[in-house]
C-alpha positions as CSV (number, residue, x, y, z in Angstrom):
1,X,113.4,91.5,64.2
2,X,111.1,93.8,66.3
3,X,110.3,97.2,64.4
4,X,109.1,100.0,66.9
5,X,109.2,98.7,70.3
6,X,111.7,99.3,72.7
7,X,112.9,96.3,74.8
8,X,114.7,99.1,77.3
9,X,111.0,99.4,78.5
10,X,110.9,95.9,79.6
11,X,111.8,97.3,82.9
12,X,110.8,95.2,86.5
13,X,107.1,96.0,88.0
14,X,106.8,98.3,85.4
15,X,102.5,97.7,84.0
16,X,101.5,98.2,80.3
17,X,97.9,98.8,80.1
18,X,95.3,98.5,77.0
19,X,91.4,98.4,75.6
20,X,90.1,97.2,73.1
21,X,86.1,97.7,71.9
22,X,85.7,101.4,72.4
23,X,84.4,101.7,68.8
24,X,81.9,98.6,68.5
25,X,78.1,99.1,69.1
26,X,77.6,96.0,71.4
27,X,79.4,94.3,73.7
28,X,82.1,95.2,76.8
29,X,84.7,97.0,76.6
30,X,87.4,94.8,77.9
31,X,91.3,95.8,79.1
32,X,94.5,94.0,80.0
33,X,97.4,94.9,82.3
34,X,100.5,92.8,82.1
35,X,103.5,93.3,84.1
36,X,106.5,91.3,82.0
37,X,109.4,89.4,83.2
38,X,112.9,91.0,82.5
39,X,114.1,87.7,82.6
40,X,111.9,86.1,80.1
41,X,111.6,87.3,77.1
42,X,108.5,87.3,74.5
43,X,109.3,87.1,71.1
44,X,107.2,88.6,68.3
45,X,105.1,91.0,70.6
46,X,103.3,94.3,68.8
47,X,100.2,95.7,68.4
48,X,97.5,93.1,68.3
49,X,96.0,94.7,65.4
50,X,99.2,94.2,63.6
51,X,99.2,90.3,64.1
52,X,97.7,87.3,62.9
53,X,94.7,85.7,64.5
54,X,96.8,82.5,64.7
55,X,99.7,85.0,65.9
56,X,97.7,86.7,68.9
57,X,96.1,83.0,70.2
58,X,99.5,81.7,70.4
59,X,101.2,85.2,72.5
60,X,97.9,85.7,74.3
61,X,98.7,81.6,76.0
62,X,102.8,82.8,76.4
63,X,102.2,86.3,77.6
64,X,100.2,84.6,80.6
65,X,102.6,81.9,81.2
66,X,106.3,84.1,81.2
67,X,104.1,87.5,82.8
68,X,105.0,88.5,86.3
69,X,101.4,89.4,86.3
70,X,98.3,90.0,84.3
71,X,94.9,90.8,84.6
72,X,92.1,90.6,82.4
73,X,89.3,93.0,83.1
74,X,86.0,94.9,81.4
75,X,82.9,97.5,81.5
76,X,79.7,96.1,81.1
77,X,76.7,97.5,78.2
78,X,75.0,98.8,81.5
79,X,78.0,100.8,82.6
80,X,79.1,102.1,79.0
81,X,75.5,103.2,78.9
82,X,75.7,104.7,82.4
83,X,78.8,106.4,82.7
84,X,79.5,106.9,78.9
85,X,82.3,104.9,76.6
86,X,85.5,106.9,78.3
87,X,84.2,106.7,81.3
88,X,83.7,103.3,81.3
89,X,86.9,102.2,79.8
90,X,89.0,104.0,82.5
91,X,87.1,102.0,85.0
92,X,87.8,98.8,83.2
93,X,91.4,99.7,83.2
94,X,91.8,100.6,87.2
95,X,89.8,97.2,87.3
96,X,92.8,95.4,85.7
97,X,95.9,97.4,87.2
98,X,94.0,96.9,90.5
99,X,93.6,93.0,89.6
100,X,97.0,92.2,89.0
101,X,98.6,90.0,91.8
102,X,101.6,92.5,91.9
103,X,101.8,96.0,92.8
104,X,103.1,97.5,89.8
105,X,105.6,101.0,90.2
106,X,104.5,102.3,87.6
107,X,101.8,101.7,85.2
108,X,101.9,102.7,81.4
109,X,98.2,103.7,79.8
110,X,97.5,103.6,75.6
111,X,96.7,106.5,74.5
112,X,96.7,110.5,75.9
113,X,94.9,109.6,79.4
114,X,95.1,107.9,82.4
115,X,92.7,106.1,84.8
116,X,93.0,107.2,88.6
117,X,95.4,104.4,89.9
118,X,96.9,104.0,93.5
119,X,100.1,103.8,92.0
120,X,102.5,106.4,89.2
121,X,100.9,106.3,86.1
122,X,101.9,107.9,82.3
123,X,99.7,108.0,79.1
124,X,102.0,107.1,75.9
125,X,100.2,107.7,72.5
126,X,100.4,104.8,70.3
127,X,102.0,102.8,73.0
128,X,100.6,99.3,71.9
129,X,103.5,99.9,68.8
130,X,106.2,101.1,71.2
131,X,106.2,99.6,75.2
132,X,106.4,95.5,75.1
133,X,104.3,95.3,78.0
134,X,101.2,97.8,76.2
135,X,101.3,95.5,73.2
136,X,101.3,92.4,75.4
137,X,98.2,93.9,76.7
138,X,96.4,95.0,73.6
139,X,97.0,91.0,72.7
140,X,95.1,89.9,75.8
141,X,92.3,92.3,75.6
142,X,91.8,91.8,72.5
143,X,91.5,87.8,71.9
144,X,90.3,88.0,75.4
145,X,87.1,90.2,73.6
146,X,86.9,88.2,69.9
147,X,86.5,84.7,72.0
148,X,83.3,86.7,73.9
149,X,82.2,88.0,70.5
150,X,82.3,84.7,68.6
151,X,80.7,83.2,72.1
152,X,77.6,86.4,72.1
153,X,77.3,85.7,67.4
154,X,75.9,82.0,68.9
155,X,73.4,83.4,71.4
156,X,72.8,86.7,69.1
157,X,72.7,85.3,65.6
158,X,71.7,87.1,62.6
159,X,74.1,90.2,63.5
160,X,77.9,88.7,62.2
161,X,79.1,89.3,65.7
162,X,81.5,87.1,65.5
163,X,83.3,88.8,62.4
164,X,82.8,92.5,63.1
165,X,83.2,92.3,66.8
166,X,80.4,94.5,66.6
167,X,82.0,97.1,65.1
168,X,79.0,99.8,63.2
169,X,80.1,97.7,59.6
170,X,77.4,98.2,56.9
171,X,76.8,94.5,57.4
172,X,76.0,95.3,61.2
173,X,74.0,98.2,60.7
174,X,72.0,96.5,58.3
175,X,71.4,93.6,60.6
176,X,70.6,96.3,63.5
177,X,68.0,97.3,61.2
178,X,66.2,94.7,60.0
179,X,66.7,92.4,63.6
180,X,66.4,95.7,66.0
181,X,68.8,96.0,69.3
182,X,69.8,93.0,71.6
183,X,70.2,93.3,75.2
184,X,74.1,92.8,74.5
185,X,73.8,96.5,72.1
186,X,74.9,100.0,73.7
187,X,72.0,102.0,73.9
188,X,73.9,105.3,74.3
189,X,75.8,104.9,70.7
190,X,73.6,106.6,68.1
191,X,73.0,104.2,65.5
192,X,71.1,101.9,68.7
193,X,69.8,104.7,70.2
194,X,67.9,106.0,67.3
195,X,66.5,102.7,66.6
196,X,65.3,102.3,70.3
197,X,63.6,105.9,70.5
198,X,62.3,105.4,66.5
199,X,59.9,102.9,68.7
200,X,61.8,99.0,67.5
């Protein structure tokens, strides 16, 4: 039974749009846009922090095989650092509306903001719970990100990338610490930036 979302929205060309790794100290932040297919359905879709690990791998394969469209896209560290985290994100999101290989009519944005887009766009708050195509997103950015992650813990060890994403956990802060920034942390975020201009 789906709780929350509402399958009206399943609607043709219409894009759902979603981040994920705002809040983590290192890392991209990476975002999805996913135009579904009226004509076939997803079952089990909803927030990707609501699901399973073994859940999300096995939409984040359907949801690009029954799309009409999706694109996976991302800021870089340098740009977060550059431009600042929202800044940065809404880039990463007109870098996936812009990627898809059909022109969307309208394009749905998590949250209370939108990007500038060449097409309609509207913000929904909590939209990853309530528009099929926003939570098929939120599933692609995120397992999308937590493969990067697990891939950056192996080049980057000693930090528990892979299990906090990178998210400021005492674990992480500890490790930040004691091992000092990598070239993969965001030097604008405080807990990185105090450690670079305390002289690590």
């Amino acid at each position: 039974m789906q709780l929350g979302l509402d399958f009206s929205l399943v609607e043709e060309l219409v894009a759902g749009v979603d981040e994920v790794g705002r809040g983590p100290l290192c890392g991209p932040v990476v975002t999805a846009a996913v135009i579904l297919d009226p004509s076939r359905p997803i079952l089990g879709l909803n927030d990707s922090k609501k699901l399973s690990e073994a859940r999300r791998d096995a939409l984040f394969d359907e949801i690009r095989e029954k799309a009409l469209a999706w694109c996976i896209a991302r800021a870089e560290v340098e740009e977060i650092d550059q431009l600042n985290i929202l800044h940065a994100t809404m880039l990463a999101m007109q870098r996936a509306v812009e990627g898809l290989s059909v022109t969307p009519k309208l394009a749905l944005i998590d949250g209370n903001r939108c990007p500038r887009l060449k097409v309609p766009s509207a913000p929904v708050v909590k939209g990853d719970s309530q528009v099929p195509a926003i939570a098929a997103a939120s599933i692609l950015a995120k397992v999308s990100r937590d493969r990067e992650m697990a891939e950056l813990d192996a080049i980057y060890p000693g930090y528990g990338i892979a299990g906090h994403k990178g998210y400021p956990t005492a674990v992480h802060l500890e490790a930040l610490r004691r091992l000092g920034p990598t070239p993969i942390h965001r030097r604008s975020f405080g807990p990185v930036r105090e450690l670079v201009e305390g002289g690590r």
